[in-house]
C-alpha positions in Angstrom: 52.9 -7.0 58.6 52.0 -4.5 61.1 48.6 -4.4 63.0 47.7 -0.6 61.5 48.4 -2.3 58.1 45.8 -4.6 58.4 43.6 -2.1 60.3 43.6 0.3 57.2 43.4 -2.9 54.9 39.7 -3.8 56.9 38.8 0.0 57.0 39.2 -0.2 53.2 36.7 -3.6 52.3 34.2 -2.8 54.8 33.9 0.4 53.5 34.0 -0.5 49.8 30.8 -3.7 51.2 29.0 -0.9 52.5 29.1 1.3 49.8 28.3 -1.3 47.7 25.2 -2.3 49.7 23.9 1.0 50.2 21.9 1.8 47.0 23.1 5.4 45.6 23.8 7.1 49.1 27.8 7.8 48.9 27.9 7.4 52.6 31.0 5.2 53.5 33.7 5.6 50.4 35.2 8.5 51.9 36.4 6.9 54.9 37.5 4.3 52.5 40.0 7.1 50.8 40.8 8.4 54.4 41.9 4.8 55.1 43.6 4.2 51.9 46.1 6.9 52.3 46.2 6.1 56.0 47.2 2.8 54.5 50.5 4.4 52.5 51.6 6.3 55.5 51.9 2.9 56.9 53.8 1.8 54.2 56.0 4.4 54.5 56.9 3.8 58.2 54.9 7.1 59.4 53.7 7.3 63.0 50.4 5.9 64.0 49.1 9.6 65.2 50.0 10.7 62.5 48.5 8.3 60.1 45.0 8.1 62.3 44.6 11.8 62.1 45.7 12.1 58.5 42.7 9.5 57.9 40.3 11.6 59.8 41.0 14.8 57.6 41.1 12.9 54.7 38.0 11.8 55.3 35.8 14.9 56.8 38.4 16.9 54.0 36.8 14.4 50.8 33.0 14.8 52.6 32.8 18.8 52.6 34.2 18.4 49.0 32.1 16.1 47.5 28.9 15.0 49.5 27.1 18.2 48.0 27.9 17.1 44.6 26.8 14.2 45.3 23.7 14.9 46.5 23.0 17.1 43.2 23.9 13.8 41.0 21.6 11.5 42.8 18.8 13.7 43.6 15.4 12.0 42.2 12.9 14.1 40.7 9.4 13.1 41.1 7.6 12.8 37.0 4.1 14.2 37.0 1.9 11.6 35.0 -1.1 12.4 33.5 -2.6 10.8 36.8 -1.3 13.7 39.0 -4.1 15.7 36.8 -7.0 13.9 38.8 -5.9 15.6 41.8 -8.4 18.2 43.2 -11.2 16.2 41.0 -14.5 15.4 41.4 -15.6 11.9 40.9 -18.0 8.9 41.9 -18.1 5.8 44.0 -19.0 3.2 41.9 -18.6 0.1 43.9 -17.6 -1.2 47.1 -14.7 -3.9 46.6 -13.5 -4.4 50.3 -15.1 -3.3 53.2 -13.0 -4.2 56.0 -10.0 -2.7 54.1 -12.3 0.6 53.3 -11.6 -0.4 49.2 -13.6 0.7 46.9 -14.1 1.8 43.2 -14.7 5.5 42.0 -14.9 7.2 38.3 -12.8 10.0 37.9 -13.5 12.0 34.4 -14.3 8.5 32.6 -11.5 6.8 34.4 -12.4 3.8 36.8 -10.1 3.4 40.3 -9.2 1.9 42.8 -9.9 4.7 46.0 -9.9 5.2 49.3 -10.5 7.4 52.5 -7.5 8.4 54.8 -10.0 7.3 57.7 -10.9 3.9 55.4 -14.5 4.9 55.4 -16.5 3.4 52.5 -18.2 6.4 50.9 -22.4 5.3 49.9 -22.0 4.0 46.2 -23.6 7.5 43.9 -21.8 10.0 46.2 -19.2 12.4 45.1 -15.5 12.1 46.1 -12.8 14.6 45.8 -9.4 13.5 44.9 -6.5 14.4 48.0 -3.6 12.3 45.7 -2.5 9.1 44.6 -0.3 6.2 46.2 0.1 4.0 43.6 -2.7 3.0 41.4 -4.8 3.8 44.4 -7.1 7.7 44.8 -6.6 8.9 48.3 -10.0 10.7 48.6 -12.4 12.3 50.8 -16.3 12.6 50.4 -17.6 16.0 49.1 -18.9 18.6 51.2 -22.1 20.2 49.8 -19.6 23.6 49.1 -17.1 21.5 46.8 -20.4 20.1 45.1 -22.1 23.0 44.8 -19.0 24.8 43.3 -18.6 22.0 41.1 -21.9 22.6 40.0 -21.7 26.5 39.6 -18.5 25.9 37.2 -20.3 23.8 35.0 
């Protein structure tokens, strides 16, 4: 066996392992393509030139055809929960739980959470939060201004 036969052979597994190891990103199977018909030119006694720039154009050839496809098929969408609803909310501290990691407890419309500030500042326990977003089961907030509390108050 030749050394190009066994160059295309490699190009081919190692790009199957690190497809396979790369979780739903369609980054390395095209080159594994490129190399596989790379790897019948071989076969079929055609010069190595030839064959390296045929796997090239295979490959850049299969990207431009596919990759945005691809990324339509595996594109995540985000699910709003009912959760995302406390978002712009008003709510209470409640409790401190952790003061050197700024964690503390908050009621948001009769729901009790975990909170805290970007700047990990532990809000007084009685005074009014607003809710930025959540990370996890955790309220990113920020204390109320007296504006956000008095217009809290005026829609009431």
């Amino acid at each position: 066996m030749t050394t190009m036969l066994w160059i295309w052979c490699v190009v081919i597994v190692l790009g199957v392992i690190m497809e396979a190891s790369t979780p739903v990103q369609l980054c390395s199977v095209w080159a594994s393509a490129g190399a596989l018909v790379a790897l019948v030119l071989e076969l079929c006694g055609v010069d190595m030139t030839i064959q390296v720039i045929v796997f090239f154009v295979v490959t850049i050839v299969l990207i431009a055809l596919t990759r945005p496809l691809a990324k339509r098929m595996t594109r995540f969408k985000k699910s709003a929960t009912n959760a995302d609803m406390n978002i712009g909310k008003v709510g209470k501290v409640t409790k401190v739980m952790d003061k050197e990691l700024g964690l503390f407890r908050v009621r948001v419309e009769n729901n009790d959470w975990s909170a805290v500030t970007e700047d990990k500042t532990i809000p007084p326990v009685g005074s009014e939060i607003s809710v930025l977003r959540i990370e996890g089961v955790k309220l990113i907030v920020e204390p109320c201004s007296t504006a956000v509390t008095a217009a809290k108050s005026a829609d009431n």
